[in-house]
Structures are given as structure tokens and as C-alpha cells.
N, C-alpha and C positions, 0 to 999 in steps of 0.2 A: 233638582231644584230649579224652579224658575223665579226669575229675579226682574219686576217689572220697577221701574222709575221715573216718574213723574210724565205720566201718561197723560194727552190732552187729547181730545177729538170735539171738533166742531163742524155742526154742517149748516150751509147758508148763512154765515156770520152768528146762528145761536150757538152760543157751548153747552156738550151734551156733558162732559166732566172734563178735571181739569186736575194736575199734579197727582194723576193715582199712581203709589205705590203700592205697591202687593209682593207678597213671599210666599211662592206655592211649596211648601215638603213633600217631599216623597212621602208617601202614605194617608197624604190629608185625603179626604173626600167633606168636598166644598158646596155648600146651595148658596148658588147668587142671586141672591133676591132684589128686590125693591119695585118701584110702579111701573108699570108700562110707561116708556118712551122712557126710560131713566138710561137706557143705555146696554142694558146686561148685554143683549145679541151683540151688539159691536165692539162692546167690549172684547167680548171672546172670538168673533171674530180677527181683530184686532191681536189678539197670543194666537191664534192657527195663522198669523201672515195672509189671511183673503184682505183685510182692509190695512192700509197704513194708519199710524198714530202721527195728529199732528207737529208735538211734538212729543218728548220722552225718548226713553229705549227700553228693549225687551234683552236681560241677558239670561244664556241656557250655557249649561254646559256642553262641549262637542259632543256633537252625534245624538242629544235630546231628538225625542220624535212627539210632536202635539197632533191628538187626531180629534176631528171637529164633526159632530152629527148636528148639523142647524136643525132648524126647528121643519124646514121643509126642502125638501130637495129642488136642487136650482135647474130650471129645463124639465121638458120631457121625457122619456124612456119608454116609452110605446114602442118604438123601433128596435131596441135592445135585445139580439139576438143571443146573448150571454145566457147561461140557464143557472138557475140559482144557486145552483155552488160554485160555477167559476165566477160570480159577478163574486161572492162573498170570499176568494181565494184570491182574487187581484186586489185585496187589500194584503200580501203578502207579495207583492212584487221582487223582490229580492232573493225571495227563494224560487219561486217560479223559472226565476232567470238563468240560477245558479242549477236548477234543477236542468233546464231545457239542456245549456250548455254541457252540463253533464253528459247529459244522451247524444250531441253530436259529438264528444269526444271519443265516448264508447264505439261509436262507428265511426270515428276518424282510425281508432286504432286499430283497425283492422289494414289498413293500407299505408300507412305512417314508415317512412324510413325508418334509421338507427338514430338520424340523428333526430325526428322530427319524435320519433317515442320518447323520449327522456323528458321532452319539451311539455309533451299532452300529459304525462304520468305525472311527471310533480305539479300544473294544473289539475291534474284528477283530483291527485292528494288534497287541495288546497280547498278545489268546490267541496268535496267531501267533510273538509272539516269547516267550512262557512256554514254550508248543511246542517250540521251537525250540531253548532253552537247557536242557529237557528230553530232548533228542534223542529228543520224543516220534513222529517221522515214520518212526522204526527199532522203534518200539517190536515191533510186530507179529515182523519178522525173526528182532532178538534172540531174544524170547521162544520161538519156532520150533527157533533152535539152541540155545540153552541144552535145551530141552525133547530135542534129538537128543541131546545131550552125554548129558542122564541116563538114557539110553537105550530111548526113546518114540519107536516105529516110524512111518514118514506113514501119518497114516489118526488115531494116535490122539489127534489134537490135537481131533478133531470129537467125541471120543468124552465123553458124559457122568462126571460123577466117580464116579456112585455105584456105576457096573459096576466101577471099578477097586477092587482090595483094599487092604488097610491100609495094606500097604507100599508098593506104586504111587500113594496118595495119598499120602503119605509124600513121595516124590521130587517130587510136583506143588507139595506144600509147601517143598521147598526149591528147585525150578525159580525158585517164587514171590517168595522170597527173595532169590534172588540176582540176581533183571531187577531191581529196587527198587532196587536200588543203596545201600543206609543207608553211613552213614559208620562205622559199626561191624558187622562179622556176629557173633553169639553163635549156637554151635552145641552142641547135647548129642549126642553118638554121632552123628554123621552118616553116618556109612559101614556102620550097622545094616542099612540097608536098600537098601545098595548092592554092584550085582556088581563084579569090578576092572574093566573099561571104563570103569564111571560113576565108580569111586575116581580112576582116574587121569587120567581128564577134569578132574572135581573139584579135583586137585591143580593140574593146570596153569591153572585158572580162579584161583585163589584166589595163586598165586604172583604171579600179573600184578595180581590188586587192586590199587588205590590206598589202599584204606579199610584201617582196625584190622578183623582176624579174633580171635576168642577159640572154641577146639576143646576141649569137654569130651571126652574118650578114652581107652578105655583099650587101643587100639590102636598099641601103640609104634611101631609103623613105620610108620603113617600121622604119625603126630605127628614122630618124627625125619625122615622127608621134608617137612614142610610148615613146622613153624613155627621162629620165631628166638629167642625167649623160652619157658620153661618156669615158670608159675605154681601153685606149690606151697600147696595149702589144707591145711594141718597141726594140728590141737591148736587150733581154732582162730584161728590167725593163717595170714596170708598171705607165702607167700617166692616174690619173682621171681627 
């Protein structure tokens, strides 16, 4: 659950809103709506930590994870020598890491004293089972079929990022997103850069979530098939 309290943000002396409270549940899936410039983007930037709130506070409990798709990716990636499944696998950092460390303890232990084995072997034990509780041994799969679901032919999971265009790294971005698993998804327009295959993949992914979704959109009928709650940004104040 996230727990937001009298939220303010203003820029250049205008106020964009002011005292928002909000109570996100596990399990909501949310469309933030209301007018252009009413705020939705910075709002939710403002729960992923990219922008501070003037005043208010944001409480989560330890170890929540918020993951944010903006509406467009900030900078270039023309240079981006990552190939499309590890760009969409560094959204699992943690097991990546626990993974790597893995394999130099495997060949630590070939050379390891008596006393330095006992030291790497209950390490082993430990990554193994972080691994583990991570369902980091699927990671690769997942990430494969999410990457079909958003409709990424075989072949192009080997393919670097920087050949793919705005909008196809676009969808690598939100591939990305959604292996991570955060106990929150914030999304701006998602379905910009999505044909209906990948909408309605989309749909059926996010219906079965277990985490809170929050959908900035001004597509009504993605939003009236997807979410249970509709969160109104108005005049400054917020109405669920």
C-alpha cells in the first residue's frame, strides 16, 4: 500500500494541486485522468521519486518498489549497444548481480582454502536462495515472452537497441517494466506505441497483476476495460 498526504507541487509561483491525499491498495488498477496540464505526469512522477513534492509526504512500506514508464523516454539511445533482451533484463538488477556473483564463486571454489570454502559455500547457499525467492532461474523465459506478448519477432531479442526506433524502444521500455515486477506500475499513455495485439496482451498481463497499476490515458476504452478505480486530477485536487 502506498500512502500519499497532503501533496503540493507548484511551479513558477502557479499551483498545479495542492493537499492530495491518496491510498493506493494492492490490487487497485487506477486511470488518472483529467485535463492536460492538470498535473497527472508530475504527479506520478512525484510517487516514482524523479520529482520532489513541495510540501506533503509519500509513506510505503520497507522495501515497496514504484516502477514508472513516462509517457516518453528522457535522452537518446541511438548509442545503446545493449541488445533487446539485456536492455529488458537490467530491469532485474538484483538478480543479475546475485546471478554474476554466483559464477565467480563457482570458480573461486576451485582454488579457495579450508578456511576460505566454508566462507564462499554458505554465500553460495544464500545467492541460491535470493535466486530463488527471486524466481531469478525463469528470469530469461519470462523476459522472452513478455518481449513476444509486446510483439517482438525471434530474432529480435539478439538485436541491438539502437537499430530499433523510438517507438520499439518504447515497448523494450515497458517489456522492462513489467519483468521487474515493482509492487506499483505508473504508466503515462502506454498504448501510444502499441498496435491492438500488444493492447490486448497488455490488458490480459495487467488484469492478473497482483501489484497496484496507476494508467495515465486518455483512451477510454482501454481504461474502461482495465481499471477498477478512476482517479480524477481536477482544479487541483484529487477525486477517486
Amino acid at each position: 500500500m502506498l500512502q500519499l498526504n497532503d501533496i503540493s507541487k507548484s511551479f513558477s509561483g502557479q499551483t498545479l494541486f495542492s493537499d492530495i491525499t491518496w491510498r493506493i491498495e494492492p490490487g487497485q488498477r487506477l486511470g488518472l485522468v483529467g485535463a492536460n496540464g492538470a498535473g497527472k505526469s508530475t504527479l506520478c512522477r512525484i510517487i516514482a521519486g524523479e520529482h520532489p513534492a513541495d510540501d506533503g509526504d509519500m509513506i510505503t512500506p520497507r522495501g515497496y518498489r514504484v516502477g514508472y514508464l513516462p509517457q516518453e523516454m528522457p535522452g537518446a539511445t541511438h548509442d545503446n549497444a545493449h541488445t533487446v533482451l539485456e536492455e529488458v533484463m537490467r530491469g532485474c538488477a538484483e538478480v543479475l548481480d546475485a546471478q554474476a556473483r554466483l559464477r565467480e564463486i563457482n570458480d573461486l571454489l576451485h582454488e579457495a582454502n579450508k578456511e576460505q570454502l566454508g566462507d564462499l559455500v554458505d554465500e553460495l547457499g544464500e545467492l541460491e536462495a535470493r535466486i530463488d525467492a527471486l524466481d531469478g532461474h525463469t528470469l530469461r523465459p519470462r523476459a522472452l515472452a513478455i518481449l513476444s506478448g509486446m510483439g517482438f519477432v525471434e530474432g529480435d531479442a539478439k538485436r541491438p537497441m539502437h537499430e530499433l526506433s523510438g517507438g520499439w524502444q518504447m515497448r523494450v521500455h515497458l517489456c522492462r517494466l513489467l519483468l521487474s515486477r515493482p509492487d506499483l506500475i505508473l504508466m503515462d499513455e502506454p498504448t501510444n506505441h502499441l498496435d491492438v495485439p500488444s493492447i490486448e496482451w497488455l490488458e490480459g498481463f495487467l488484469r492478473s497483476y497482483p501489484g497496484s497499476v496507476v494508467i495515465i490515458s486518455h483512451d477510454r476504452y482501454f481504461l474502461n476495460r482495465m481499471v477498477t478505480h478512476i482517479a480524477d486530477l481536477d482544479m487541483g485536487s484529487l477525486t477517486v
